[in-house]
C-alpha positions in Angstrom: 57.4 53.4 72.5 54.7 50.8 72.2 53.1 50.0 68.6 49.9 51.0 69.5 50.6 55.1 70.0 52.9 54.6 67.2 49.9 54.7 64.6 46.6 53.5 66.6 46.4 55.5 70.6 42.5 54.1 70.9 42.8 51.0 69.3 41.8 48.0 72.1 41.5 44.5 71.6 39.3 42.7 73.9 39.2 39.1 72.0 40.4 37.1 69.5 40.5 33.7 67.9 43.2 32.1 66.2 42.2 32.7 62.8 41.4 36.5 63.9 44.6 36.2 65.8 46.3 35.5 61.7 44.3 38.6 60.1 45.5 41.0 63.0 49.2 39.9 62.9 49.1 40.6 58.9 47.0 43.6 59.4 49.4 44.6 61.9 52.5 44.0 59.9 50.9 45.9 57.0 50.3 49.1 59.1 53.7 48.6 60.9 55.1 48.7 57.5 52.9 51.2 56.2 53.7 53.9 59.1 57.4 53.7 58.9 57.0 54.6 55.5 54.2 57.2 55.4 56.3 58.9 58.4 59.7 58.5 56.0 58.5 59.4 53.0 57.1 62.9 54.2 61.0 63.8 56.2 62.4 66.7 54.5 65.1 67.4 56.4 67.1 66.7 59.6 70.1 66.7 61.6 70.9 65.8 65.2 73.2 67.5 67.6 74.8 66.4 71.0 75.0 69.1 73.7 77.7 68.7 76.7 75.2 69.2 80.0 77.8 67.4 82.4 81.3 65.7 82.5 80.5 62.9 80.8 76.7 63.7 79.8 75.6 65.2 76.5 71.8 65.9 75.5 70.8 63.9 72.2 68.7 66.9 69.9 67.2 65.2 66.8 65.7 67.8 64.3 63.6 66.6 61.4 61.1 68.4 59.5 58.3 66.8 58.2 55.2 67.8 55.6 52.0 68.1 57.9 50.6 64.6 55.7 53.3 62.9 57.6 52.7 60.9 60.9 54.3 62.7 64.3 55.5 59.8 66.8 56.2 60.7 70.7 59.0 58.5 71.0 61.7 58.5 67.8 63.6 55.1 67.5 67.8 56.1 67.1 70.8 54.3 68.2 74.7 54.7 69.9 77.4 53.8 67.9 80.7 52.9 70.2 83.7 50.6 70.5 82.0 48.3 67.7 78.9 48.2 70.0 75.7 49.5 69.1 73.1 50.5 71.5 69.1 51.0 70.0 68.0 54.3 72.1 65.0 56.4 72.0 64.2 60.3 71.9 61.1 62.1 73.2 59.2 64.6 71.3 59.6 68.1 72.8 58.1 70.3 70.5 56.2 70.6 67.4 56.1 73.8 65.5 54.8 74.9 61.9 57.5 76.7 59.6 55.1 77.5 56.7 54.7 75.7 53.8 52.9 73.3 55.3 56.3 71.7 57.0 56.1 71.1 60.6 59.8 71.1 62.5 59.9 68.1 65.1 62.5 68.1 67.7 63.3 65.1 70.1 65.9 64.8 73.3 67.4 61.9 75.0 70.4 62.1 77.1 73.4 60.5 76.2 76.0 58.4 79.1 79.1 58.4 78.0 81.2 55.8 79.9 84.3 56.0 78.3 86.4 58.0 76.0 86.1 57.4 72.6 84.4 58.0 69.5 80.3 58.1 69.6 78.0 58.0 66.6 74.4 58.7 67.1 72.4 57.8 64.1 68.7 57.8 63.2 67.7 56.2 60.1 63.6 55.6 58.1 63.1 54.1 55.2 62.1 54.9 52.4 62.3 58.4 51.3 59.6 60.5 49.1 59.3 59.0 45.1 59.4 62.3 44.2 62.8 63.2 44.6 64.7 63.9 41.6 68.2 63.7 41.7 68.7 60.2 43.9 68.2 57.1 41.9 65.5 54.6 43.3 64.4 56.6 46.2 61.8 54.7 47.4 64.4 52.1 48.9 66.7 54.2 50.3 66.8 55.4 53.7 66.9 58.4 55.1 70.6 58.5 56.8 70.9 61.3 59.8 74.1 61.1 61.9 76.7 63.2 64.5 79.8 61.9 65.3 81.8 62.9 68.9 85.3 62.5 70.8 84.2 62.0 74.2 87.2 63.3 76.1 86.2 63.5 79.8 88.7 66.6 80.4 88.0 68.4 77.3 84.7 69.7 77.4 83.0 70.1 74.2 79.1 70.5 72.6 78.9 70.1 68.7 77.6 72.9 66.4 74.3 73.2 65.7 72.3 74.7 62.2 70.5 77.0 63.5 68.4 78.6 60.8 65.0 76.5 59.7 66.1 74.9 55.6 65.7 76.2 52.5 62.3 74.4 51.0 61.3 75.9 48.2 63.4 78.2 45.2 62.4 78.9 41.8 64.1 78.0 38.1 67.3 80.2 37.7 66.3 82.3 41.3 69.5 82.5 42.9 69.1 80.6 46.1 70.7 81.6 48.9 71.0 80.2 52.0 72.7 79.8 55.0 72.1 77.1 57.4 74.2 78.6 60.1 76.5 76.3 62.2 76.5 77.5 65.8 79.0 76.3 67.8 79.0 77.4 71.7 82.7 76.7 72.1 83.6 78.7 69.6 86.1 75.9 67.6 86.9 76.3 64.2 84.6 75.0 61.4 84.6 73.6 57.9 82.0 73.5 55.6 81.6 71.1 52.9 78.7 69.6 50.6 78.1 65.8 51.4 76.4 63.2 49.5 73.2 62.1 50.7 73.7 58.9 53.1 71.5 55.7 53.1 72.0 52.6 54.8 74.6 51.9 56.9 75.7 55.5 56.8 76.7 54.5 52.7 76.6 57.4 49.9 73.4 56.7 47.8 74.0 56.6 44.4 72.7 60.4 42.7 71.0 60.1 39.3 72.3 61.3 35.9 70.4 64.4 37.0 72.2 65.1 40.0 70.9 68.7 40.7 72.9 69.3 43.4 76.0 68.0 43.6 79.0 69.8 44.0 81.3 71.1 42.3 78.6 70.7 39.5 75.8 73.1 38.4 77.2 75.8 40.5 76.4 74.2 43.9 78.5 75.9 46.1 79.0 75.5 50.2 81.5 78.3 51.7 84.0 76.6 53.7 83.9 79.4 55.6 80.5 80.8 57.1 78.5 77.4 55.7 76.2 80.2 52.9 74.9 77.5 49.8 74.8 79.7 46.6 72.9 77.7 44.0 70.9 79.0 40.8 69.0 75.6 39.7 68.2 75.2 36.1 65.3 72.4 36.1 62.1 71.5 38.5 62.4 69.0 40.8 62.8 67.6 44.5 66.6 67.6 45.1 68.3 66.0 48.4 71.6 67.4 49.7 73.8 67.8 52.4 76.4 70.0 54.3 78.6 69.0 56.4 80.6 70.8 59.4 83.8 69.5 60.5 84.6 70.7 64.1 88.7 71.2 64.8 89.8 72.3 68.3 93.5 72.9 68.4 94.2 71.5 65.1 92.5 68.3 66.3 89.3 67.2 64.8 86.6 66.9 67.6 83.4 66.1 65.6 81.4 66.2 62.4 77.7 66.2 61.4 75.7 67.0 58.7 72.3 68.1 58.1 70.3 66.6 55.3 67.5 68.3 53.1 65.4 68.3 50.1 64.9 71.8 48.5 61.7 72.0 45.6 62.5 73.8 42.6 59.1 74.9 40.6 57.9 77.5 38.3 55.4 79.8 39.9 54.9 77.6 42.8 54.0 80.8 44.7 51.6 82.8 42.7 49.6 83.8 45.8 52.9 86.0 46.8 53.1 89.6 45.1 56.7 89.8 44.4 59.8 89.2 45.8 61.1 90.1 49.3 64.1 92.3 49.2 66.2 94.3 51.4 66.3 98.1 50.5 69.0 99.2 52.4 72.0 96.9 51.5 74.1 100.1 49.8 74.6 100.9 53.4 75.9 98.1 54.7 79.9 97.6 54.7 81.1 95.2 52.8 84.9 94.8 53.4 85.1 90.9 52.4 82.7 88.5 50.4 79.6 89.3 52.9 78.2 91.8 54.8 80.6 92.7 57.6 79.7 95.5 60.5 82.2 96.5 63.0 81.5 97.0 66.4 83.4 97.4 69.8 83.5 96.4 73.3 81.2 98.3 76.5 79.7 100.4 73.2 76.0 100.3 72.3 75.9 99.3 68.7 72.7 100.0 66.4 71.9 99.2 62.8 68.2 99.7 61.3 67.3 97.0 58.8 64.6 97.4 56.5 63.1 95.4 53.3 59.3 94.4 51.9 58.0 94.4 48.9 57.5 96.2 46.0 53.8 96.7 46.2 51.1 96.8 49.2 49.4 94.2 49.5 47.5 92.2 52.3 50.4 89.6 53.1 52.1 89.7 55.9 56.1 90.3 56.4 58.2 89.3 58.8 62.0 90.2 59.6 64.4 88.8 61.7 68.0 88.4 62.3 70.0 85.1 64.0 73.1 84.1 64.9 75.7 83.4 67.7 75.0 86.2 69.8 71.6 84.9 70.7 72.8 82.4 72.9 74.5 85.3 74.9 73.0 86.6 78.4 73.0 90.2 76.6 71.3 88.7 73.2 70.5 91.2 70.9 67.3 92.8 70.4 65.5 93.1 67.2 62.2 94.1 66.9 60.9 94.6 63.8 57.5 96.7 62.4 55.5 96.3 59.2 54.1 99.5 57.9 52.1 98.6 54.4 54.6 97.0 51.9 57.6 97.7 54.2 59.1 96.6 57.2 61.8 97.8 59.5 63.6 96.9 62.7 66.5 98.1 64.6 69.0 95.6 66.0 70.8 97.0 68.6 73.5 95.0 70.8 76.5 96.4 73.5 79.2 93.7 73.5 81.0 93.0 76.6 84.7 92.8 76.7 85.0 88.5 76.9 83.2 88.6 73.7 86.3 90.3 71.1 87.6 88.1 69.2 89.0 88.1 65.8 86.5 85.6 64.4 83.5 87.7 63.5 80.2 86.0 64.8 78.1 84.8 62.2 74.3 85.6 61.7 71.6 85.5 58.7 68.8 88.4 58.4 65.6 86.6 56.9 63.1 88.6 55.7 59.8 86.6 54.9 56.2 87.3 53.2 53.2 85.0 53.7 50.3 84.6 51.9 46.8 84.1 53.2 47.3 80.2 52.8 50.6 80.2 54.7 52.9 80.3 52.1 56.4 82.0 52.4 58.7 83.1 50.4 62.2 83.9 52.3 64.9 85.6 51.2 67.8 85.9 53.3 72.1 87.4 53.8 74.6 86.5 55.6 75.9 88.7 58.2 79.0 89.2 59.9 79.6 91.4 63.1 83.4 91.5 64.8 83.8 92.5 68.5 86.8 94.8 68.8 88.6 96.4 71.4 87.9 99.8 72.0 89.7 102.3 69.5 92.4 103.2 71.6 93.1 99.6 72.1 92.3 98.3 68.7 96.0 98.5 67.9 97.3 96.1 70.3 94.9 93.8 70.8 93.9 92.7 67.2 96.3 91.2 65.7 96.3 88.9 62.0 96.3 85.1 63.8 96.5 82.3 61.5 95.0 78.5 62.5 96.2 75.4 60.5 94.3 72.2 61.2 93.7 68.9 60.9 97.5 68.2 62.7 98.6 65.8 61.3 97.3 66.6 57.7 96.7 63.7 55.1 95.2 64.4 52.0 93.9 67.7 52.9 94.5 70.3 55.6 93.6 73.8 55.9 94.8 77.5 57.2 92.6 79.8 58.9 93.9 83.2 58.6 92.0 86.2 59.7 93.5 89.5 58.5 91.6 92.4 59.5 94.3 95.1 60.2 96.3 94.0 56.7 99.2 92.7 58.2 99.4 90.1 56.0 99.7 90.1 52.3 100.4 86.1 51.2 100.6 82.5 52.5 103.5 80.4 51.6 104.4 76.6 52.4 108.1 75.2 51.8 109.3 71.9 51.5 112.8 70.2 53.0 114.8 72.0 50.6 113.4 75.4 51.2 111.4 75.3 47.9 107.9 77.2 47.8 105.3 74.4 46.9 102.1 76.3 47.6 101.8 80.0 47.4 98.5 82.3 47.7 97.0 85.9 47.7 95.9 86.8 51.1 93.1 89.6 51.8 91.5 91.7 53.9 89.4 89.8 56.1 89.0 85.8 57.2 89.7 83.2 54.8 90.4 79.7 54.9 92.7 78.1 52.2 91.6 74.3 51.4 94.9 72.7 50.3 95.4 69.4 48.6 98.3 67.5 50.2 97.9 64.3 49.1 100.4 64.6 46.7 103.2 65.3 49.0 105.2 63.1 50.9 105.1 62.5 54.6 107.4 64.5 56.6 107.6 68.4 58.0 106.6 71.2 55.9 106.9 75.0 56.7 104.4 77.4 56.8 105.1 81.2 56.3 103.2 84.3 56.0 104.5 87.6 54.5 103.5 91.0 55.0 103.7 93.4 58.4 103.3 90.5 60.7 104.9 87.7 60.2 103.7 83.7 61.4 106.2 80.7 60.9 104.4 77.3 62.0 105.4 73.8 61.1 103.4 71.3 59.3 103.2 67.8 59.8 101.7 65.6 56.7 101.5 61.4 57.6 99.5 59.6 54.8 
């Protein structure tokens, strides 16, 4: 990347003296200065991703979405963090693509060497952030802090998740927001969910203001463990940064963790050009077996669902409908093609899942349903959805049974149990000590749940895992601290 198509693509210089020379190098300086903060100070949100495309290749994806009074760059400065080496590196712009609200989404791709196994960090960091945001003391000094982190294992091939669905940027005072950002991962590990502080330099937690809309566990910021869904029903305007966090664990072993960063607005009446809100009509149709929206379908059988939602009055605006998720990246995708008719709009998805895809981890999507103005304003609301791949009836029986997951292994301060329950085989978890004595029992349901359990407590040593109910799973677990 040279300076000049950083900020200045026709600027030539033909001659100058010394004392020019002076003013240009000071002018220069100031606009150096001044673009890496214009182009920082307009980020909303980002996250970067590492893709396996070879043994020991992955391809570098660097999201960030920016306001359209930021400045675009062709070639994004990040570096490679390994074996106490760090590498500066640089990602091209691939595409450039407006999301509404006058955010444009930005995505850059390098391709990543791995030499060695080990851990990786790739980080891309701007200063300073927008002076508008609420809930972060001082942030016009603080950078903007994006990172992945990867075990390069050259027999163990693996791609980290990716969000998938385009942030959350605008809510309204005591509006429940709902949002999913929807992890993908393509190797199908286990994930965790978790809110994160914001980082700033150095990777360092920045230091949130007395106001710290929203941090977790306060003011009802909640990130499911689970699915990744933030529930959150702000109480006060304002520009507020967060992040979530997804912890990838193959085998009980953690493989990587990244986090995507955003800043949500919160306003009163920010969208008066919008008639009402979107909602989905149909939802009393929709099964509901555990905390979301859950549809059961089975192997070699054409499924088919008809969504439908608008608004409450007819109006000019245009709606749009549309459902993601893990199937997508599947040679036999889905298809969803939805219609507006006046103030409604309908779509029916319709899918045939093939036999290697039944598992009993449901795959995850989000339905969106979106109205824009004439100015290209949206207001999105949006569900999670669940759909699980069985075998056919006959076969349901043998072939689905409970299956509980524990991971990290060893656990330290924290470890948790995956347990997915769908044929009620299981009715509670329990964990003994040495002595046989129950330190940790729990309610299991219908359904897949993780439990998040505090171990730090305990001393090191082996620990027994038991569940109780029609099926029964005995595993050992190892705490080190």
């Amino acid at each position: 990347m040279t300076f000049a198509n950083l900020f200045c693509p026709t600027y030539v210089i033909i001659h100058v003296n010394y004392n020019n020379m002076q003013k240009f190098f000071t002018l220069f300086l100031f606009l150096f200065a001044f673009t890496q903060v214009s182009r920082a100070s307009h980020e909303y949100a980002g996250q970067i991703t590492a893709k396996n495309i070879g043994t020991s290749s992955y391809q570098i994806k660097i999201t960030l979405w920016v306001d359209s009074m930021g400045l675009t760059i062709n070639n994004l400065p990040y570096q490679i963090q390994t074996g106490g080496a760090t590498t500066p590196e640089s990602a091209a712009l691939v595409s450039t693509t407006a999301v509404g609200n006058g955010i444009l989404e930005n995505v850059y791709l390098d391709t990543l060497l791995a030499n060695s196994a080990g851990n990786y960090k790739v980080v891309y960091s701007n200063c300073c952030r927008n002076g508008l945001i609420t809930n972060l003391t001082n942030p016009t000094m603080a950078e903007l802090y994006l990172y992945c982190d990867i075990v390069h294992n050259p027999i163990q091939v693996n791609s980290t998740p990716e969000f998938s669905n385009v942030p959350a940027f605008f809510s309204g005072v005591n509006d429940t927001l709902l949002h999913n950002p929807l992890a993908i991962d393509p190797d199908g590990d286990s994930l965790v969910f978790s809110w994160a502080n914001p980082l700033g330099a150095g990777g360092a937690p920045l230091t949130m203001s007395a106001l710290a809309y929203p941090s977790a566990p306060a003011y009802n910021f909640t990130v499911d463990p689970v699915v990744g869904e933030i529930t959150w029903i702000p109480s006060m305007t304002g520009a507020f940064a967060y992040a979530v966090k997804v912890e990838e664990y193959r085998n009980g072993v953690l493989l990587s963790t990244s986090a995507r960063e955003a800043t949500v607005t919160i306003c009163v009446g920010c969208k008066t050009a919008m008639a009402s809100e979107f909602q989905f009509y149909n939802k009393s149709s929709w099964p509901q077996p555990v905390k979301h929206y859950q549809f059961e379908t089975y192997a070699n059988t054409p499924f088919n669902m008809t969504f439908s939602g608008g608004v409450s009055s007819i109006n000019t605006n245009t709606l749009k409908m549309k459902i993601i998720g893990e199937q997508n990246q599947f040679a036999n995708a889905p298809v969803f093609a939805p219609t507006q008719t006046g103030s409604t709009i309908s779509g029916n998805y319709s899918w045939t899942p093939t036999s290697s895809q039944i598992r009993n981890r449901p795959y995850l999507n989000v339905i969106l349903g979106t109205e824009q103005s004439a100015t290209n304003e949206t207001r999105t609301k949006e569900h999670t959805l669940l759909f699980k791949v069985n075998a056919t009836p006959s076969r349901l029986d043998d072939l689905e049974n409970a299956q509980v997951n524990v991971y990290p292994v060893p656990g330290n301060t924290m470890f948790y149990v995956d347990v997915q329950n769908f044929q009620h085989q299981l009715n509670r978890i329990e964990i003994l000590n040495a002595y046989g004595q129950v330190i940790y029992s729990a309610k299991i349901e219908h359904g897949v749940h993780v439990f998040q359990i505090d171990c730090s407590s305990w001393a090191s040593g082996t620990y027994i895992l038991k569940t109780k109910g029609e099926s029964v799973v005995t595993k050992k677990l190892n705490i080190q601290h």
